[in-house]
MDAnalysis code that builds the backbone (N, CA, C; Angstrom):
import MDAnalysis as mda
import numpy as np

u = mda.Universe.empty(297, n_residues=99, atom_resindex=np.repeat(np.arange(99), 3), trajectory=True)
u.add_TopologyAttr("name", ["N", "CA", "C"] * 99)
u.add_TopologyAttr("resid", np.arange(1, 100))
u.add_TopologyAttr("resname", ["UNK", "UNK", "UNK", "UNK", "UNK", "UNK", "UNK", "UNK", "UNK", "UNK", "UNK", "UNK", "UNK", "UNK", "UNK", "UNK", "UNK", "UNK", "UNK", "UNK", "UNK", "UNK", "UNK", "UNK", "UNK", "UNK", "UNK", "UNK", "UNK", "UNK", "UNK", "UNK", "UNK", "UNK", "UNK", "UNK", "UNK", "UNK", "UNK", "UNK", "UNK", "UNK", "UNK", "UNK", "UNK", "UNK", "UNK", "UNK", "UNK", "UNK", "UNK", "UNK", "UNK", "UNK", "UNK", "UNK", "UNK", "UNK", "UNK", "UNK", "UNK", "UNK", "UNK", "UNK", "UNK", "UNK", "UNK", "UNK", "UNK", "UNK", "UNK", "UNK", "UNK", "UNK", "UNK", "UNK", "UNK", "UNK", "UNK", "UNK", "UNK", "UNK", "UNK", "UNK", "UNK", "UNK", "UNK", "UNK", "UNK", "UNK", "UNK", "UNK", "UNK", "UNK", "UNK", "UNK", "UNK", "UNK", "UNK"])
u.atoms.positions = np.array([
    [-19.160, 3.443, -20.667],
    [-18.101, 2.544, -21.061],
    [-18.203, 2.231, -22.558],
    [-19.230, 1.545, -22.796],
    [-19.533, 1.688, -24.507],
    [-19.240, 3.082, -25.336],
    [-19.426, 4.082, -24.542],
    [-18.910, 5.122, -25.408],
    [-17.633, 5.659, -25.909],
    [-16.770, 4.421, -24.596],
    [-15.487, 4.740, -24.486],
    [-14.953, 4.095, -26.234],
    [-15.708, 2.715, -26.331],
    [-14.909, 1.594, -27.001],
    [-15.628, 2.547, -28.371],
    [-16.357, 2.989, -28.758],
    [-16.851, 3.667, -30.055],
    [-15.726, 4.884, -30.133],
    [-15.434, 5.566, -29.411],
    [-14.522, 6.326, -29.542],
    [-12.770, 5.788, -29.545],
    [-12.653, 4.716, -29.588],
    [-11.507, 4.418, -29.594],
    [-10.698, 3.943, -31.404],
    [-9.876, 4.588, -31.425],
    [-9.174, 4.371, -32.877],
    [-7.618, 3.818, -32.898],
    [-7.357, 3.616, -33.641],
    [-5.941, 2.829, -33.996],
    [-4.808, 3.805, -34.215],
    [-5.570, 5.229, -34.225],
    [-4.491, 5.975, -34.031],
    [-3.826, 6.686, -32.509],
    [-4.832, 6.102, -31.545],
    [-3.973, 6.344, -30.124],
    [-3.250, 5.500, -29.562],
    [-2.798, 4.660, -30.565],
    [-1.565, 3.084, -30.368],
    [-0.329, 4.014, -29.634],
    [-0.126, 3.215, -28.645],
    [1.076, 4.362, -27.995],
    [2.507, 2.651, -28.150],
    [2.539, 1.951, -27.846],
    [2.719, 0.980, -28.057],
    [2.330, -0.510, -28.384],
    [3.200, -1.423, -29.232],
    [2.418, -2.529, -29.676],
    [4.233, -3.627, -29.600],
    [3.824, -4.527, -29.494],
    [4.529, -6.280, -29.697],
    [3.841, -6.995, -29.747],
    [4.517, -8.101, -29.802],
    [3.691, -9.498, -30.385],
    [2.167, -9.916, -29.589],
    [2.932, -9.611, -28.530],
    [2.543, -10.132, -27.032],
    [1.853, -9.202, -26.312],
    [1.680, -7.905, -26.357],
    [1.203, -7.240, -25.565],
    [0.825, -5.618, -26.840],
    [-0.423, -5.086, -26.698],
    [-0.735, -3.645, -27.100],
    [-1.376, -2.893, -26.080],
    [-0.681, -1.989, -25.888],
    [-0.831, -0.463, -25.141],
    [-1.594, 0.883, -26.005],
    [-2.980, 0.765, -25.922],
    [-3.418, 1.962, -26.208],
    [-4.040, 3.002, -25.180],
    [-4.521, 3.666, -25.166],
    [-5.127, 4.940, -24.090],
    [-6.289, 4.497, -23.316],
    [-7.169, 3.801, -24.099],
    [-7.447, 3.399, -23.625],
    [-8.044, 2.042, -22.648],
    [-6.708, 1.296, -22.737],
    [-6.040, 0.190, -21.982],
    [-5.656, 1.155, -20.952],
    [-4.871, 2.245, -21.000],
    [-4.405, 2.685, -19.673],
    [-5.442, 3.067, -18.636],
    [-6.417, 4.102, -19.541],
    [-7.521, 4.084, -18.966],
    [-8.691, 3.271, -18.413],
    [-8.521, 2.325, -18.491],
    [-9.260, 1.077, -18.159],
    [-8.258, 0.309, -16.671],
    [-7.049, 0.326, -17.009],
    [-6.380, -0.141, -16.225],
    [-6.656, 0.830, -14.695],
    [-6.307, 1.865, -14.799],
    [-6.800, 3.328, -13.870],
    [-7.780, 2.776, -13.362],
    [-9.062, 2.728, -13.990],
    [-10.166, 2.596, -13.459],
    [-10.045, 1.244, -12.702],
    [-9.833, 0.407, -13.323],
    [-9.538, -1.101, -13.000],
    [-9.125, -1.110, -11.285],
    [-7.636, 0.029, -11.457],
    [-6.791, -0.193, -9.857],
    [-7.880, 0.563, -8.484],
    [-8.479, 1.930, -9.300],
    [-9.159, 2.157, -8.403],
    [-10.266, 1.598, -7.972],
    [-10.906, 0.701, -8.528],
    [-11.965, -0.112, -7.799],
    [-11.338, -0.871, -6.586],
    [-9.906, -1.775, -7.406],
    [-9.426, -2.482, -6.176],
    [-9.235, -1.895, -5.281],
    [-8.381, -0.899, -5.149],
    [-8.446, -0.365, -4.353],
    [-9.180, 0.103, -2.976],
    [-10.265, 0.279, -3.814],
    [-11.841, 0.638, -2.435],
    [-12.343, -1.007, -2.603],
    [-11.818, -2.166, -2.702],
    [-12.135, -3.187, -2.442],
    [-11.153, -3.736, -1.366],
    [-9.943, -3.532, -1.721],
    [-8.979, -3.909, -1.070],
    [-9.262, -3.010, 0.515],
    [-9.435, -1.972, 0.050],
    [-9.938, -1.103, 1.496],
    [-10.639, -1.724, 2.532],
    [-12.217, -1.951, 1.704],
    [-13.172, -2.694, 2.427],
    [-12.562, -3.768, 3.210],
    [-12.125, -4.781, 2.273],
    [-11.653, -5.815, 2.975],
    [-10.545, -5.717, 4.175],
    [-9.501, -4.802, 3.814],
    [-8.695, -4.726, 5.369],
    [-9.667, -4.146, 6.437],
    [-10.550, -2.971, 5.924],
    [-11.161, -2.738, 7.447],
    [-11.792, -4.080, 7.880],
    [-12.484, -4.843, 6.774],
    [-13.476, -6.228, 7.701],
    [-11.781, -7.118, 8.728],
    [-10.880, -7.177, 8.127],
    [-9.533, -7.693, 8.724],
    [-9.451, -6.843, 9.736],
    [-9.618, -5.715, 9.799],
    [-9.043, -5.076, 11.252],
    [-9.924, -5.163, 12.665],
    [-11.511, -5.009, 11.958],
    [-12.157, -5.761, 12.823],
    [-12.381, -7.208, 13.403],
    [-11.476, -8.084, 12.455],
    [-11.918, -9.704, 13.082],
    [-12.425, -10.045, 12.487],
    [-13.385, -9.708, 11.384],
    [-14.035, -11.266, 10.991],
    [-13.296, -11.965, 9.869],
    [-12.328, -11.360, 9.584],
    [-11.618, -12.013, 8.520],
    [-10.261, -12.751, 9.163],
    [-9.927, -14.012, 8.991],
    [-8.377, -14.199, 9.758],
    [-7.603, -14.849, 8.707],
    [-7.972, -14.816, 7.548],
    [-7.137, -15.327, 6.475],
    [-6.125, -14.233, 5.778],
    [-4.800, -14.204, 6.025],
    [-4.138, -13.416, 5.649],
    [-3.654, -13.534, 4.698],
    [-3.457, -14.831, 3.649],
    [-3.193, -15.604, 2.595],
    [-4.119, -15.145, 1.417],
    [-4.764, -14.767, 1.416],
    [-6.357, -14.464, 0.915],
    [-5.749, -13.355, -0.072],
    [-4.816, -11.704, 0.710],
    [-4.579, -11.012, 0.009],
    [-4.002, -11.147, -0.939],
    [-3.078, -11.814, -0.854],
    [-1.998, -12.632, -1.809],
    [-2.627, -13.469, -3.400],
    [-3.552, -13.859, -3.052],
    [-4.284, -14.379, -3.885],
    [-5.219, -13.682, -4.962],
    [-5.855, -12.863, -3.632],
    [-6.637, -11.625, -5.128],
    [-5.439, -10.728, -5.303],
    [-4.093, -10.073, -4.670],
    [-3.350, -9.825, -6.031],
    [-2.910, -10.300, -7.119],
    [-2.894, -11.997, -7.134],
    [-2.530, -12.669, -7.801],
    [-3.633, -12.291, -9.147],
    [-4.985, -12.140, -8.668],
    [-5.864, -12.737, -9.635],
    [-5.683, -11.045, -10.072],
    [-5.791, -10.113, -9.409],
    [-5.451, -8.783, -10.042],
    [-4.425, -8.239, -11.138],
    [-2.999, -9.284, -10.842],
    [-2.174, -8.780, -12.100],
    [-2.573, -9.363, -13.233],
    [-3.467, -10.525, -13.043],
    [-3.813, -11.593, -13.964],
    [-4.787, -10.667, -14.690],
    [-5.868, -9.915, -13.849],
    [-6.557, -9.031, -14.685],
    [-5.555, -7.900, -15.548],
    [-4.640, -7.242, -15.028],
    [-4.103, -6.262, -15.593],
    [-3.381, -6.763, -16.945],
    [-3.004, -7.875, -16.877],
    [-2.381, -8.369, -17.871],
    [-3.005, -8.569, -19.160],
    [-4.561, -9.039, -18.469],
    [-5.329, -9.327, -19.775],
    [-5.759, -8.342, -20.549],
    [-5.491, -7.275, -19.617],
    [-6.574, -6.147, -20.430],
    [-5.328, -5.678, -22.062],
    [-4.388, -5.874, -21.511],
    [-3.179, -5.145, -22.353],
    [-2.594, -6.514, -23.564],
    [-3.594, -7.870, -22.962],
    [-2.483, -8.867, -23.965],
    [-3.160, -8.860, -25.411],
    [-2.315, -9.736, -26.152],
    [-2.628, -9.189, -27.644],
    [-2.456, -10.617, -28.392],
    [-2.027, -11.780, -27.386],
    [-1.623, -13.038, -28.617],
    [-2.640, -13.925, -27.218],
    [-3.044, -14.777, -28.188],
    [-3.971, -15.864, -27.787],
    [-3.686, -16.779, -26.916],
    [-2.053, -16.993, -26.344],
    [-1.314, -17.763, -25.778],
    [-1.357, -17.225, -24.259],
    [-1.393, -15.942, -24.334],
    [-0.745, -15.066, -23.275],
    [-2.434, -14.485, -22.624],
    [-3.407, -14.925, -23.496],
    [-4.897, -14.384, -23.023],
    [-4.686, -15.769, -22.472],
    [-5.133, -16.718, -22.348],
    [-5.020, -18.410, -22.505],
    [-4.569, -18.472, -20.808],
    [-3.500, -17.690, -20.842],
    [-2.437, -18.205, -19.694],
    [-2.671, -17.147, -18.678],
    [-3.298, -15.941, -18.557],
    [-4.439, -15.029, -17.849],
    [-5.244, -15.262, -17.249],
    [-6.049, -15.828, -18.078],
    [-7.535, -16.551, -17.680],
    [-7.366, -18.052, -16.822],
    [-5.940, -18.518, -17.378],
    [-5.451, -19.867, -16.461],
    [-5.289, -19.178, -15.085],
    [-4.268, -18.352, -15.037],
    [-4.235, -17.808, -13.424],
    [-5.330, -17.376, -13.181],
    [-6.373, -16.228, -13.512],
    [-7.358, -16.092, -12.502],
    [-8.048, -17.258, -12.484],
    [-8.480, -18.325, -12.870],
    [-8.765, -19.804, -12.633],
    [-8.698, -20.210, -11.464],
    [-6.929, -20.347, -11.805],
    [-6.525, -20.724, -10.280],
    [-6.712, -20.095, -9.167],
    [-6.614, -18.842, -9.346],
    [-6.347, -17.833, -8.530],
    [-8.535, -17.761, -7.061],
    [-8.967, -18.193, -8.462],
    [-10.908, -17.819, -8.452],
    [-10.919, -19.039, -7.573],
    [-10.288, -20.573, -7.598],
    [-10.588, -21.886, -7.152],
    [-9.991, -21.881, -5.822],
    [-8.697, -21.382, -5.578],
    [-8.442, -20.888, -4.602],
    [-9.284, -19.687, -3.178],
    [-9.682, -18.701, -3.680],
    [-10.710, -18.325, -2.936],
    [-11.961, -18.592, -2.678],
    [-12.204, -19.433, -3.781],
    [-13.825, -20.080, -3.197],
    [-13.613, -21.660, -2.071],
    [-12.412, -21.843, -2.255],
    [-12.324, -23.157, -1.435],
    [-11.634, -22.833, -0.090],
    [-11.361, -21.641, 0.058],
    [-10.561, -21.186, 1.527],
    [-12.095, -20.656, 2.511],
    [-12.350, -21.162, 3.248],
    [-13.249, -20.903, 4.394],
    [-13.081, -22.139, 5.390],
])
């Protein structure tokens, strides 16, 4: 991963605004990012299909905290990092208090 960020330059800017920059490797991070959830999200429906899980509200919540991650990785103004880190907040206080 460190080798990623040493190799990264200002000339693979694929897009930029105020509010948000898109480089390669933001996308690539994002990729990696979905496929973890993914084999997380996995795990967790099989523990749901077996029963020990009965909170169905739950999913809803770590997607919540998931776009909140995706967002951050790509934001670019201090307002919009600010307001990221506010939702997964909420999003984090919410799953530790549901049992």
């Amino acid at each position: 991963m460190f080798y990623l960020v040493l190799l990264w330059n200002s000339s693979d800017l694929i897009a930029k605004n105020d509010y948000i920059i898109i480089t390669q490797l933001n996308i690539f991070l994002r990729i990696l990012f979905i496929f973890v959830v993914l084999v997380v999200f996995n795990a967790f429906s099989n523990s749901m299909l077996l029963g020990r899980i009965k909170n169905y509200d739950i999913i809803i919540v770590m997607l919540l905290s998931v776009i909140g991650l995706n967002i951050l990785l790509i934001s670019n103004d201090i307002i919009l990092i600010y307001l990221t880190l506010e939702l997964q907040a909420l999003s984090f206080y919410i799953l530790a208090s549901s049992q």
